[in-house]
N, C-alpha and C positions, 0 to 999 in steps of 0.2 A: 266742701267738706261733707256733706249730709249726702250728696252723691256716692262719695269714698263709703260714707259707712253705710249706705242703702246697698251698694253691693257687696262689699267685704265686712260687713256684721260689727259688731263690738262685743266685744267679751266671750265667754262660752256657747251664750244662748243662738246658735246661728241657723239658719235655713242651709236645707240643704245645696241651693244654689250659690250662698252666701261661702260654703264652705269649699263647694268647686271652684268659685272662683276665687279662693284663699291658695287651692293647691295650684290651679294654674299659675297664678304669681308666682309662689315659692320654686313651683317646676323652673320656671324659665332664672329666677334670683340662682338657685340651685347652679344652674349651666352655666352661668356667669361665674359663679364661685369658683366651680371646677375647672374651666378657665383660667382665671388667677392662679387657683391653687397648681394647675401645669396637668400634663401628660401620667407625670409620675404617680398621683393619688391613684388613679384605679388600673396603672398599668401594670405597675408591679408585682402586685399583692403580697405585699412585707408586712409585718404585727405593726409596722410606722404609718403604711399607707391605710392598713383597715382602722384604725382608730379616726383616721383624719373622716373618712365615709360613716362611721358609725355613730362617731357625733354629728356629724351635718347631718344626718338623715335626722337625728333624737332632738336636735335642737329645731331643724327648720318643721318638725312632724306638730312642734308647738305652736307653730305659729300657725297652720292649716286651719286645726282643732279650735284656737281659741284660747288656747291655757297659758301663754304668756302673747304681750304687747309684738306685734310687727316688726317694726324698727328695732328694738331693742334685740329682738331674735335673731334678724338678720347681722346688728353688727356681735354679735358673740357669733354670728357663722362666719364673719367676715374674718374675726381674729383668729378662731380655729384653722380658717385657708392660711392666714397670713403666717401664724405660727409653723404649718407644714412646710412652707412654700421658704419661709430662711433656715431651718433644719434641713428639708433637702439641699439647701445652698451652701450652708455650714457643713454637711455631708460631703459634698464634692469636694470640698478643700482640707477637712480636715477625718483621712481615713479612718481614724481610731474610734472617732465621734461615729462613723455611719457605723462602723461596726460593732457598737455599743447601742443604737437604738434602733437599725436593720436586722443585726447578726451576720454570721456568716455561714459559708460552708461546710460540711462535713463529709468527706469519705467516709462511707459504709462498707464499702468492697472494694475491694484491690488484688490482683495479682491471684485472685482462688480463695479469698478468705475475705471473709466478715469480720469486721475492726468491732468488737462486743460494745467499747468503751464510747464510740463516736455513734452507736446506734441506740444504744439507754441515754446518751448526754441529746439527740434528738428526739427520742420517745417513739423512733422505727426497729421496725421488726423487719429480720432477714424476707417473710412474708412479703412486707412491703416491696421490698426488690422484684423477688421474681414473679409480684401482680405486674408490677410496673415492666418489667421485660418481656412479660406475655402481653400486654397491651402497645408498647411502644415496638418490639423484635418481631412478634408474633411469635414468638419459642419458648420454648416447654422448660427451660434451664438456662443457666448463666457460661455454657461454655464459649460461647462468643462474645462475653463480657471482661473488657480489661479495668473497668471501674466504673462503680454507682456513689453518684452525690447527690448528697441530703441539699438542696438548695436554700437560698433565704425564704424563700416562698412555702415551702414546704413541699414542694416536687422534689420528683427524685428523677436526675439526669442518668443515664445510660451511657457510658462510655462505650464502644464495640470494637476489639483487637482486631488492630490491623493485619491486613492480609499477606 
């Protein structure tokens, strides 16, 4: 035991080696987690997946520093994986559920026009579109566009009228 806290410190007061080798744990504890938690925490990037990384980073960043107990950091990161990990499983089975804590999709454009109502209910600007079609088309304008959707993510997809 006096090995454990000769290299991982106790309390706040810690050396700075003490404290590199608090993040190396949490690194590797971390990778473990996100494991558990699946594929979908940082693949997505939905308001459901960045919550799940913004507390594991704010709760494991405690345990680094000193400012709460080890163990006790890890299993509240454990619960926060665990929590994501039956939400995305309850997601899968029950649509209403993902699309109440994912969201869904919105068309912004269709057919030569901008849906006003579906681009203020996303917080996009017609703007948004044609950065996004100058970067995805390379074109100056939307005439080779049959529809732009607001994704969960918050990209916006390019539809291109077929030829």
């Amino acid at each position: 035991m006096d090995a454990l806290v000769a290299v991982f410190g106790e309390g706040k007061d810690l050396y700075p080696w003490q404290m590199g080798a608090r993040a190396l744990a949490v690194f590797f504890a971390a990778l473990i987690l996100i494991r558990i938690s699946g594929r979908r925490s940082f693949g997505q990037r939905s308001p459901f997946d960045y919550v799940v990384a913004i507390l594991l980073g704010a709760t494991l960043s405690r345990a680094i520093v000193g400012a709460s107990p080890a163990i006790p950091t890890l299993v509240a990161s454990l619960v926060i994986v665990l929590i994501h990990r039956v939400l995305g499983w309850l997601c899968v089975r029950y649509p209403r559920l993902e699309s109440f804590l994912v969201g869904g999709t919105r068309i912004v454009y269709r057919n030569g026009h901008f849906d006003q109502a579906q681009l203020s209910a996303g917080l996009t600007t017609p703007t948004d579109v044609f950065e996004t079609v100058r970067q995805d088309l390379h074109a100056p304008d939307l005439h080779d566009v049959e529809a732009a959707i607001l994704e969960r993510n918050g990209q916006i997809s390019i539809i291109v009228k077929k030829r």
